[in-house]
C-alpha distance (Angstrom), angle and dihedral (degrees) to the residues before:
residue distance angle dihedral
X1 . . .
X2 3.94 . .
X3 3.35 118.6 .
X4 3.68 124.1 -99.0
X5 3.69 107.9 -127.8
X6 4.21 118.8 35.1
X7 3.47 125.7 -161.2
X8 3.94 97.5 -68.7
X9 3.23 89.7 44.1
X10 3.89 90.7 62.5
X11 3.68 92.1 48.9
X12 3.78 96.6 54.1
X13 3.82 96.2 44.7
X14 4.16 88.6 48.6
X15 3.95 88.5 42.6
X16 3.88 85.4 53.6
X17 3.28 95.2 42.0
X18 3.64 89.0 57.3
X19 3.62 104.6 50.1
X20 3.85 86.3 -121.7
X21 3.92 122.5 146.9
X22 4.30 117.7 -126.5
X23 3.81 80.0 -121.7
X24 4.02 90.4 49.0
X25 3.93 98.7 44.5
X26 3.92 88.9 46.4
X27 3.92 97.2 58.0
X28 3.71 90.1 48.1
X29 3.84 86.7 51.6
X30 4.05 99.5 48.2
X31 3.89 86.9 -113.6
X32 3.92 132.9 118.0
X33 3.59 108.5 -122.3
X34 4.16 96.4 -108.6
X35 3.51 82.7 58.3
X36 3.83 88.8 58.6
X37 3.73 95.1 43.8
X38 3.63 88.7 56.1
X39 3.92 93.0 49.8
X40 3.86 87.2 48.5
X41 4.25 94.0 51.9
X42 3.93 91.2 45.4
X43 3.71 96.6 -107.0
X44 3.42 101.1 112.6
X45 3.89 127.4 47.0
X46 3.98 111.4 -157.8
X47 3.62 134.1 -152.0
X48 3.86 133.3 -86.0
X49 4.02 86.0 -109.4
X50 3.94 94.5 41.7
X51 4.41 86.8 54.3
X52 3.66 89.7 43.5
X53 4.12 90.3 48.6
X54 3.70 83.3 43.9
X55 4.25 100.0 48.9
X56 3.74 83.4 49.3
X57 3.65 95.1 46.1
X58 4.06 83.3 47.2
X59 3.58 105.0 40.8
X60 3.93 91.3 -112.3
X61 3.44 129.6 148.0
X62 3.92 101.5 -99.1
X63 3.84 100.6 -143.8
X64 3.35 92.2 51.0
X65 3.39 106.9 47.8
X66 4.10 87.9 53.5
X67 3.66 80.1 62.7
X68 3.99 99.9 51.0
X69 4.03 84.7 43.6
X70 4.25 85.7 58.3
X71 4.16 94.7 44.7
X72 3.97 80.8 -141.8
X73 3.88 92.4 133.8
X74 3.90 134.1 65.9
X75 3.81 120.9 161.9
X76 4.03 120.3 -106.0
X77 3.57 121.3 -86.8
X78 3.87 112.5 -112.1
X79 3.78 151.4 -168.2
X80 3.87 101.4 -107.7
X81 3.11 90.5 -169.8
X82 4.82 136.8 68.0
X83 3.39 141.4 -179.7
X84 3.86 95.4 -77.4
X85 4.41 102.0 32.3
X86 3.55 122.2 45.1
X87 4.18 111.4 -160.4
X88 3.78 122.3 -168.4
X89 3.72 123.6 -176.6
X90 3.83 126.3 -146.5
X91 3.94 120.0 -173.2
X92 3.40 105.3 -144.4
X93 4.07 113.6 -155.8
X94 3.98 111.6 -129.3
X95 3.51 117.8 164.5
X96 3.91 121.2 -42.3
X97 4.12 85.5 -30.3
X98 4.14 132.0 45.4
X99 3.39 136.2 -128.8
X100 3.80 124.9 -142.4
X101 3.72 123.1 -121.8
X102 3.88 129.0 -166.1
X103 3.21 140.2 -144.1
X104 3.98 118.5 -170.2
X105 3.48 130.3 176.5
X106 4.04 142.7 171.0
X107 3.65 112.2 -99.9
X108 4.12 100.6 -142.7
X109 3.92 90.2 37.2
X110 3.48 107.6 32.8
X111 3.92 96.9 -141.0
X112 3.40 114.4 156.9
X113 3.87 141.8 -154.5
X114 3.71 130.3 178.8
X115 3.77 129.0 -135.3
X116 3.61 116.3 -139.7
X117 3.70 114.2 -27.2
X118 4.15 100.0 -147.9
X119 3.52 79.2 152.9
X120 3.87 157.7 -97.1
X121 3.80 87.9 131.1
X122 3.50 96.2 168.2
X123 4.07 81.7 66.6
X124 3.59 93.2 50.5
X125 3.78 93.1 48.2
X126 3.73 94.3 53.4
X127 4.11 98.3 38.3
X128 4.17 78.8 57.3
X129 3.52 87.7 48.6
X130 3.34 109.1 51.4
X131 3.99 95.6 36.7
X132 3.83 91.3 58.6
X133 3.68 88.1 -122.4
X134 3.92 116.7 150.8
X135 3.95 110.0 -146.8
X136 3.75 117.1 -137.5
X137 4.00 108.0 160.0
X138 3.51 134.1 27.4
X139 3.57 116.2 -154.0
X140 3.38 137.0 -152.9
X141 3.79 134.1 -151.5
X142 4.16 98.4 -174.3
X143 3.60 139.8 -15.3
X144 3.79 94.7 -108.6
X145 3.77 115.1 133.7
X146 4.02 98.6 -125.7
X147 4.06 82.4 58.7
X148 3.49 98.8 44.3
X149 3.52 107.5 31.6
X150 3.89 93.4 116.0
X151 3.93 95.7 49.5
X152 4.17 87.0 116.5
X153 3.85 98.3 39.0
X154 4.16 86.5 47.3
X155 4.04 91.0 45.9
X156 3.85 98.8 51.6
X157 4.02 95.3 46.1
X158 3.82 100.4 40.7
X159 4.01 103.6 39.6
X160 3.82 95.5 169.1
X161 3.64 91.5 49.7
X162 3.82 113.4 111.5
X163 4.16 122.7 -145.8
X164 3.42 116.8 -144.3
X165 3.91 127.4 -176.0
X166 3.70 125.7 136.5
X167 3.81 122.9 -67.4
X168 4.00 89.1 -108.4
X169 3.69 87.4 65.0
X170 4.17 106.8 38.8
X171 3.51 94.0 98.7
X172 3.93 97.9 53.9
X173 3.90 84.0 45.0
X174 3.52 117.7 41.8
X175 3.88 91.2 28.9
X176 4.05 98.7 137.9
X177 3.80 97.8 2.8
X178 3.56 123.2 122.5
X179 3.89 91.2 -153.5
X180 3.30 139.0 119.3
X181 3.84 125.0 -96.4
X182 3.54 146.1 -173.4
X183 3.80 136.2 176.8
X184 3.69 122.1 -98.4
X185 3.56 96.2 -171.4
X186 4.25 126.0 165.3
X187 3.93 107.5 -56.7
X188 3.59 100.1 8.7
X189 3.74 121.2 130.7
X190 3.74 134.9 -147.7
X191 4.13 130.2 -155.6
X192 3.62 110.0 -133.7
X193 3.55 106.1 175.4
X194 3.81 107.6 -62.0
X195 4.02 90.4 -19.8
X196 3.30 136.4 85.5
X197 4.12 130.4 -129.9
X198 3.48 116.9 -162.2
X199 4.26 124.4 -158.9
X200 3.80 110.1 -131.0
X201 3.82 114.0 -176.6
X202 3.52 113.8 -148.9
X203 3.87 107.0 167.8
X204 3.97 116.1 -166.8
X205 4.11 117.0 82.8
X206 4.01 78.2 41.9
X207 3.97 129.0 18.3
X208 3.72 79.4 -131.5
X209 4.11 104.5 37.1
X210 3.72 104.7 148.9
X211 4.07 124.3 -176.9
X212 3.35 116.0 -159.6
X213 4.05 125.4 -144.5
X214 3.69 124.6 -144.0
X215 3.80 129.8 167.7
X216 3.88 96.0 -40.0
X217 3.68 96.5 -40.5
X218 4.04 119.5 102.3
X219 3.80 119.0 -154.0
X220 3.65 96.9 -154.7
X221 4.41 106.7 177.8
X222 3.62 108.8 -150.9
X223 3.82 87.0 -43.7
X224 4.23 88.4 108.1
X225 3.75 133.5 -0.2
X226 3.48 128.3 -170.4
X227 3.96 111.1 -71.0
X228 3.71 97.4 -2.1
X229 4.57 136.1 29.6
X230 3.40 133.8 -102.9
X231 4.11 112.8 -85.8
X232 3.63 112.2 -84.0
X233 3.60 124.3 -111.1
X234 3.72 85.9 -129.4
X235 3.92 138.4 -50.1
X236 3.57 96.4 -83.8
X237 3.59 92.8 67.1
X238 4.10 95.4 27.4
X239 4.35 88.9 94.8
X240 3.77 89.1 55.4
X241 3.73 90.8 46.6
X242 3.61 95.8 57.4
X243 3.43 99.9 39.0
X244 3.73 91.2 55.1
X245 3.90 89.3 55.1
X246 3.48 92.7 45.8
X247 3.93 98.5 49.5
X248 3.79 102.1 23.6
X249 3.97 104.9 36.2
X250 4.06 111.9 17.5
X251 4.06 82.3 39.3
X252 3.98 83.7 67.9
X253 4.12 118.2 99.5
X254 3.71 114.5 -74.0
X255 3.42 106.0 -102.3
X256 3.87 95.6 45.0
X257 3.44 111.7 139.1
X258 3.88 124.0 -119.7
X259 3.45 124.5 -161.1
X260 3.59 118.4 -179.5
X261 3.62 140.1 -168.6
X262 3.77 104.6 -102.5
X263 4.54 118.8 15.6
X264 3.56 133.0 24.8
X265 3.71 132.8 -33.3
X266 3.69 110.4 -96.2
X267 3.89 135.7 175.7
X268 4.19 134.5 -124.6
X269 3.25 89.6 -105.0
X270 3.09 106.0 49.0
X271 3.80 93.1 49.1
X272 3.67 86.9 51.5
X273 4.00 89.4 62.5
X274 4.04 94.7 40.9
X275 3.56 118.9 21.2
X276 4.19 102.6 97.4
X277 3.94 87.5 -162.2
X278 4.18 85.7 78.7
């Protein structure tokens, strides 16, 4: 799978992040600020010395922005899935782009939860289905419509199953539903068959962004993708986001899995090698 962000799509999330002006970030770089427009939108591929001006200008890590800038690195593919959680990823169309839903379950009890419903329900219903898995929470990373799209669709076919986001976000989500809910706020910790789910808060693309832990794989929203972070809410909160992904996800063993919202699967470590944000 491609990744989600490219190169210009690393510089305008940092540049955001930042509270820094096109105008501002393209003095500090030597450039004019077309020229940084047209870096931004794709159309214009810089030099090794105009990324490096540009990481420093950014606060990214140098080396690894140069690689972002080349598109010479794409994580491994992997088994999302062991011998005690079973993973199963849905792309959900939504507008020109997609959104990827999960479904993970216990191996030995077959208990099921789903990962952001943006959509393609129908999908979801018959993956359940025909895996013999029995649903019993639907959880949600953010209130953002391309991840919770199929909130009513999910409600009226699986009755028993509970939502669960955190408290910041139970209006957005259960607005309308006749469902049951509980909080999944930072630290707290879910049964799901003979594995556990864990609630990590990691406020920044949302107020309420939430990732959820389960048996070595992290479910992380649009919180982190694969060689760069979800866009910040603004740069108030953008400290707080990265410091959350640097202590709360990429502190996580190596080859934990992360599976975000939009891109490929990807792992700590290798996000620790690649992504220029850290």
């Amino acid at each position: 799978m491609q990744l989600e962000d490219e190169f210009g799509d690393v510089i305008a999330k940092a540049r955001a992040g930042r509270g820094l002006s096109a105008a501002q970030v393209a003095e500090l770089a030597g450039l004019n600020e077309p020229q940084l427009s047209e870096i931004e939108q794709y159309r214009l591929k810089p030099s090794e010395e105009v990324v490096k001006q540009l990481a420093k200008a950014l606060h990214l890590d140098p080396k690894k922005l140069v690689e972002t800038a080349s598109g010479a690195w794409i994580p491994q593919k992997t088994d999302s899935s062991s011998d005690s959680l079973l993973v199963h990823e849905i792309h959900v169309p939504f507008g020109p782009y997609g959104e990827n839903a999960y479904v993970a379950a216990c191996a030995q009890s077959r208990r099921a939860a789903v990962l952001d419903p943006g959509g393609a329900v129908d999908e979801i219903e018959r993956m359940l289905h025909d895996q013999h898995l029995d649903l019993e929470m639907i959880l949600i990373t953010h209130a953002h419509a391309d991840h919770i799209g199929g909130r009513r669709d999910m409600a009226d076919r699986f009755p028993e199953a509970t939502f669960a986001c955190s408290t910041i976000d139970r209006e957005s989500v259960m607005r309308g539903l006749d469902a049951k809910w509980h909080a999944a706020d930072d630290g707290y910790e879910f049964k799901l068959g003979r594995v556990t789910i864990k609630a990590i808060a990691t406020p920044g693309h949302t107020p309420g962004s939430t990732c959820y832990l389960v048996d070595g794989a992290c479910f992380v929203g649009d919180t982190l993708f694969a060689g760069s972070i979800g866009r910040p809410a603004s740069s108030a909160v953008y400290p707080q986001m990265i410091s959350a992904i640097k202590f709360d996800l990429l502190s996580l063993p190596d080859d934990t899995l992360i599976l975000p919202g939009h891109g490929p699967i990807t792992t700590v470590a290798e996000e620790r090698e690649h992504n220029p944000f850290f």
